[in-house]
MARZADREN-663401 format. One record per residue (C-alpha): residue number from 1; residue in one letter; x, y, z. Coordinates in nm, 3 decimals. Each point is the difference from the previous one (the first is absolute). Example, Ala and Ser with C-alpha at 12.3 -4.5 7.8 and 13.67 -1.06 7.14 Angstrom:
<nodes>
+-----+---------+---------+---------+---------+
! num ! residuo !       X !       Y !       Z !
+-----+---------+---------+---------+---------+
!   1 !       A !   1.230 !  -0.450 !   0.780 !
!   2 !       S !   0.137 !   0.344 !  -0.066 !
+-----+---------+---------+---------+---------+
</nodes>
This chain:
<nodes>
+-----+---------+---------+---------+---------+
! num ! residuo !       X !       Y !       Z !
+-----+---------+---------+---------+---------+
!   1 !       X !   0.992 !   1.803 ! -11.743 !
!   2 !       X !   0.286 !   0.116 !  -0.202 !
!   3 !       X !   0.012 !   0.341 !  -0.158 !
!   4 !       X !   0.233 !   0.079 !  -0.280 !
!   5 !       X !   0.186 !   0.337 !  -0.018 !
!   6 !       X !  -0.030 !   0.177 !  -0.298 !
!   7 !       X !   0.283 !   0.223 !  -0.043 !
!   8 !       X !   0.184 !   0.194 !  -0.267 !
!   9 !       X !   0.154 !  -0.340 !  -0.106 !
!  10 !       X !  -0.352 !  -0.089 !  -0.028 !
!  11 !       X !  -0.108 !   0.254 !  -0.222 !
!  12 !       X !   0.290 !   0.017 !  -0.214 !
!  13 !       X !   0.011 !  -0.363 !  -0.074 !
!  14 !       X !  -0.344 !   0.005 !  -0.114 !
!  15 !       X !   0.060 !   0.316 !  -0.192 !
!  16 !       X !   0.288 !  -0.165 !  -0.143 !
!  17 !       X !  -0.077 !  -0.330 !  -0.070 !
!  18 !       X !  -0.249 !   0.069 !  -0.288 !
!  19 !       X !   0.239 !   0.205 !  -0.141 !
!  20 !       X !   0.290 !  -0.223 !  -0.002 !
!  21 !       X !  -0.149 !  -0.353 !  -0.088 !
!  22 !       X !  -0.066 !   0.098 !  -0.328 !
!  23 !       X !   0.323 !   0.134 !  -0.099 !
!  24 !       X !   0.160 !  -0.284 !   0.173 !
!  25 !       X !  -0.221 !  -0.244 !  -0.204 !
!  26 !       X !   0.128 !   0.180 !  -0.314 !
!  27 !       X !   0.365 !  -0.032 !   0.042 !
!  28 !       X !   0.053 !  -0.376 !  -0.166 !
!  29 !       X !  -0.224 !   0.123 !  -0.289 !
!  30 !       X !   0.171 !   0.265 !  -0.071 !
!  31 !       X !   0.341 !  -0.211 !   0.004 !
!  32 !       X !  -0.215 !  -0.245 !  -0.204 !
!  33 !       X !  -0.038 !   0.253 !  -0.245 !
!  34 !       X !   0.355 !   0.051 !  -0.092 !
!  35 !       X !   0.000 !  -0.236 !  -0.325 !
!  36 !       X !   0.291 !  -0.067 !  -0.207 !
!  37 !       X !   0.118 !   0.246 !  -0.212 !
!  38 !       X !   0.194 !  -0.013 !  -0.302 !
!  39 !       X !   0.395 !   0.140 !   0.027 !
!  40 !       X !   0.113 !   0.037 !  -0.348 !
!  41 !       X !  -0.103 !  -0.158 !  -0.353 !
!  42 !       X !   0.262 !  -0.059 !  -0.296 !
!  43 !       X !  -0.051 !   0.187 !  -0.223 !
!  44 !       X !   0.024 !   0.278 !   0.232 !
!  45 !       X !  -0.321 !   0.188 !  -0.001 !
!  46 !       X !  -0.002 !   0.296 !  -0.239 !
!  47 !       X !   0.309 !  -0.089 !  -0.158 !
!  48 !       X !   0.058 !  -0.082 !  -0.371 !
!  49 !       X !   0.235 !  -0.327 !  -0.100 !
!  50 !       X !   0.138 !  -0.032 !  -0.338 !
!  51 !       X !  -0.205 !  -0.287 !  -0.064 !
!  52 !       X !  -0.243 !  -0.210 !   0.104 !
!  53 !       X !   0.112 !  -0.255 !   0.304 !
!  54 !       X !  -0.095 !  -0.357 !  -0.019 !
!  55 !       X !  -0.183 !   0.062 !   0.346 !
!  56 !       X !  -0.128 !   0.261 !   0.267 !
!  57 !       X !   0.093 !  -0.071 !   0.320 !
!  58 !       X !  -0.176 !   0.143 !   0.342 !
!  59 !       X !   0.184 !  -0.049 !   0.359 !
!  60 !       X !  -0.243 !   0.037 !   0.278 !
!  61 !       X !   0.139 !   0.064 !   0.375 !
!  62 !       X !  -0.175 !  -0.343 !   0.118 !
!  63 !       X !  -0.066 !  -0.315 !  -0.225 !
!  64 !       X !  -0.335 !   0.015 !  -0.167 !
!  65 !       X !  -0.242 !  -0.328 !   0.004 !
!  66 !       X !   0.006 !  -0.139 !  -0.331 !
!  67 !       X !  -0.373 !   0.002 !  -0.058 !
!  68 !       X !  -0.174 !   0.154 !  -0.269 !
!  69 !       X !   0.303 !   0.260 !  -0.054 !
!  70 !       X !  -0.007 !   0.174 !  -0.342 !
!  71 !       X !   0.227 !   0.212 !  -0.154 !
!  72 !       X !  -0.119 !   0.144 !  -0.362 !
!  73 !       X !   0.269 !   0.220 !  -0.239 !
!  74 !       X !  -0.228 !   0.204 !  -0.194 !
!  75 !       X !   0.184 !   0.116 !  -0.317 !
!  76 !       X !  -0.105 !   0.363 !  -0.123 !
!  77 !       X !  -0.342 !  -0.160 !  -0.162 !
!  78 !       X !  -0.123 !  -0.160 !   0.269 !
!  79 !       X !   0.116 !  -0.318 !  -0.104 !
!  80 !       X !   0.115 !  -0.225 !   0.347 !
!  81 !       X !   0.363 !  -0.115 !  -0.156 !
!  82 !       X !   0.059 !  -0.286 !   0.278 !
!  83 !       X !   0.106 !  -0.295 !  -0.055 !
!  84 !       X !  -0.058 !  -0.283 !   0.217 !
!  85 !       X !  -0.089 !  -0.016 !   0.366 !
!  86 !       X !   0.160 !   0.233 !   0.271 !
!  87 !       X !   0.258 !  -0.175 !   0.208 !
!  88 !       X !   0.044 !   0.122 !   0.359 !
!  89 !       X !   0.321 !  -0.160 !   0.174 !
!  90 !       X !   0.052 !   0.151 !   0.356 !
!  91 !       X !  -0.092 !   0.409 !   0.002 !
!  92 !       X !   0.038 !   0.023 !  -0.371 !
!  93 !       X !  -0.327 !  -0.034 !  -0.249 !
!  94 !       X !   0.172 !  -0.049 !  -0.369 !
!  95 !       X !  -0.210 !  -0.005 !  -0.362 !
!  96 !       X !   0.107 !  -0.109 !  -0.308 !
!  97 !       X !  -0.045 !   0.257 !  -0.289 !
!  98 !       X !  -0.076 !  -0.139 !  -0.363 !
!  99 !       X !   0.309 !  -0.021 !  -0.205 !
! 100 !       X !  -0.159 !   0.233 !  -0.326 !
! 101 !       X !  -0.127 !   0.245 !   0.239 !
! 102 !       X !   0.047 !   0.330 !  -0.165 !
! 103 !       X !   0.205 !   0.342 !   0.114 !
! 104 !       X !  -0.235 !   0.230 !   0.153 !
! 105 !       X !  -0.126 !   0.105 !   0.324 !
! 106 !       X !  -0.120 !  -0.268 !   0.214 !
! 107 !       X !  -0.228 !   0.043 !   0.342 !
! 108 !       X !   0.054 !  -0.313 !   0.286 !
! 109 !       X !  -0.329 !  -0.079 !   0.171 !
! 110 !       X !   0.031 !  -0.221 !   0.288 !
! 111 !       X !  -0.190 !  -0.183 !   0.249 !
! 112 !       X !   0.152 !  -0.199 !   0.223 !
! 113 !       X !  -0.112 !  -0.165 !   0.366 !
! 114 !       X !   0.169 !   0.142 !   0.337 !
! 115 !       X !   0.146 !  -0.255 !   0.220 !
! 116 !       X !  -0.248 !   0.098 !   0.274 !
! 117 !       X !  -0.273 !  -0.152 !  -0.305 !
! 118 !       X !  -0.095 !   0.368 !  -0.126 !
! 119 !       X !   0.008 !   0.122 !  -0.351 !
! 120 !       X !   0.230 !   0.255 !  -0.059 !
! 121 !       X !   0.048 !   0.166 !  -0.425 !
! 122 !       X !   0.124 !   0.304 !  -0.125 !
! 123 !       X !   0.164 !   0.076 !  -0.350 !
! 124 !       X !   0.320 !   0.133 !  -0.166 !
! 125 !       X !   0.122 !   0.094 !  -0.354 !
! 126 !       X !   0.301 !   0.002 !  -0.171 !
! 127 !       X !   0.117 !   0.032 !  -0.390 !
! 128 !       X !   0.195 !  -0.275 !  -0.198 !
! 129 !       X !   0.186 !   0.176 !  -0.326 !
! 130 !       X !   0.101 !   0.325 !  -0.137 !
! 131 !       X !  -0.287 !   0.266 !   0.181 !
! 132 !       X !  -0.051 !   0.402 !  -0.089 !
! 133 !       X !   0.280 !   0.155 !   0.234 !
! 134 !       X !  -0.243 !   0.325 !   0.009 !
! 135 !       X !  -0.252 !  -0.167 !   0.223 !
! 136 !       X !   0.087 !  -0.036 !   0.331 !
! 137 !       X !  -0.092 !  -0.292 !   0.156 !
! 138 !       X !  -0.153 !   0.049 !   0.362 !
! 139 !       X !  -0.050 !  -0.279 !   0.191 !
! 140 !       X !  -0.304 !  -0.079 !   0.219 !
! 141 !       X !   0.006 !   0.054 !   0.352 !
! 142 !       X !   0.118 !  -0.307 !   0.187 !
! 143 !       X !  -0.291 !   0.038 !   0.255 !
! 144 !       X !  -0.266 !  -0.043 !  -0.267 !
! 145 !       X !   0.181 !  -0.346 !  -0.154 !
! 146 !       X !   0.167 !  -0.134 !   0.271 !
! 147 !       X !  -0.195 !  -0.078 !   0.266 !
! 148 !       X !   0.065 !   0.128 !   0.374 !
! 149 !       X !   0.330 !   0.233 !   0.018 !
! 150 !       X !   0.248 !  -0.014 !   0.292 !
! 151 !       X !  -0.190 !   0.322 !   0.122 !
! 152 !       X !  -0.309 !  -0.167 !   0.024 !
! 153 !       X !   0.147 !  -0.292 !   0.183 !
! 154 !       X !   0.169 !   0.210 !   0.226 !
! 155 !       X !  -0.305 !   0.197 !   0.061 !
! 156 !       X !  -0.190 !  -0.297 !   0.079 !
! 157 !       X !   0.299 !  -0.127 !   0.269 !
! 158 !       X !  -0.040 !   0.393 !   0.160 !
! 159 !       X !  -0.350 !  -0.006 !   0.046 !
! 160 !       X !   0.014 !  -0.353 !   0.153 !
! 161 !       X !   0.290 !   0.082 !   0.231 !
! 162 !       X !  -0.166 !   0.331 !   0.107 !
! 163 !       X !  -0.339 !  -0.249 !   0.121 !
! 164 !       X !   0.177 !  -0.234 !   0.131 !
! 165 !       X !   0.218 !   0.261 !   0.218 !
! 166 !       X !  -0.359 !   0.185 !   0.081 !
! 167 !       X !  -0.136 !  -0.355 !   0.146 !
! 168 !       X !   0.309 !  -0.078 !   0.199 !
! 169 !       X !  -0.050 !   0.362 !   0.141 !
! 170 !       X !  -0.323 !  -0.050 !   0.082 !
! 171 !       X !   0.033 !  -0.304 !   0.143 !
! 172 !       X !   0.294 !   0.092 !   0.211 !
! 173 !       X !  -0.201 !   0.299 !   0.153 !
! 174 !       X !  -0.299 !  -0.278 !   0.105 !
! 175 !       X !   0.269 !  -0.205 !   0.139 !
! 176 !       X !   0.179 !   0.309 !   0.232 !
! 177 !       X !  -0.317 !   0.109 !   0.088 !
! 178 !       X !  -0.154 !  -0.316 !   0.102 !
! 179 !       X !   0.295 !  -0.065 !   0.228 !
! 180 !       X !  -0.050 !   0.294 !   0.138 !
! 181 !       X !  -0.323 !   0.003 !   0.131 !
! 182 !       X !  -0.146 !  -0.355 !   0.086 !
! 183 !       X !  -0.342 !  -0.100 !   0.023 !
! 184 !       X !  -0.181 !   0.093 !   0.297 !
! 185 !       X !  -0.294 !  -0.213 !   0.171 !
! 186 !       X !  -0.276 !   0.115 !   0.213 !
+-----+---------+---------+---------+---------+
</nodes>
């Protein structure tokens, strides 16, 4: 008959390994997670041009799919002022803007698809024409409009590095100890 020691290698590993499949399940979904995010848009966000340009343009860090992307230029009304469908060549989403599109305001909604097949939108504004120089204009924070910041990426990289480093530990303390002690049988 053969009897199995149980240990503390034993015990910790089955402490352990309810603890640490989990996390280690989680680590490619939370790389997964990391979409594309958009880098800068032209007009700048927040900033006022002296009229208004014959397109917007949107450069992501990773080339969108070109699938039901949509990029609407809302004048001050409401009124979308795009012309045309949105052209994405490489990283960069471009719309047309109609030609008699008036001086105003204007708010960027966009809605684009990741290239790991996620939707990703946010929104920016900018003013075409002569504008009230007491107002400030404040931009929007580019966490709310631009999808997942550099932060949150690198976040994401930490936290996967630190349970990945916590598994190789773990499992390099079974190893040692397993060496060290072989099985006995009675």
């Amino acid at each position: 008959m053969k009897t199995q020691r149980h240990g503390p290698t034993g015990r910790l590993s089955r402490t352990l390994l309810p603890l640490v499949t989990p996390a280690l399940l989680m680590a490619p979904t939370a790389a997964a997670q990391a979409h594309d995010a958009l880098e800068s848009s032209d007009p700048a966000n927040g900033s006022t041009v002296s009229t208004v340009p014959a397109k917007v343009g949107l450069t992501f860090d990773h080339t969108p799919i070109a699938i039901n992307s949509i990029v609407r230029v809302q004048d001050a009304t409401g009124t979308d002022q795009a012309d045309r469908p949105v052209t994405i060549i490489d990283n960069h989403v471009t719309q047309a803007i109609k030609p008699d599109a008036p001086n105003g305001k204007y708010t960027v909604v966009w809605r684009v698809v990741s290239s790991d097949g996620h939707p990703i939108e946010g929104t920016f504004t900018f003013t075409a024409g002569t504008t009230n120089t007491n107002a400030p204009t404040q931009a929007p924070s580019a966490a709310a409009t631009e999808g997942p910041s550099f932060q949150t990426r690198l976040i994401t990289a930490v936290a996967t590095a630190i349970v990945l480093l916590i598994a190789f530990g773990v499992l390099a303390l079974f190893v040692r100890r397993r060496l060290r002690s072989p099985e006995t049988e009675n």
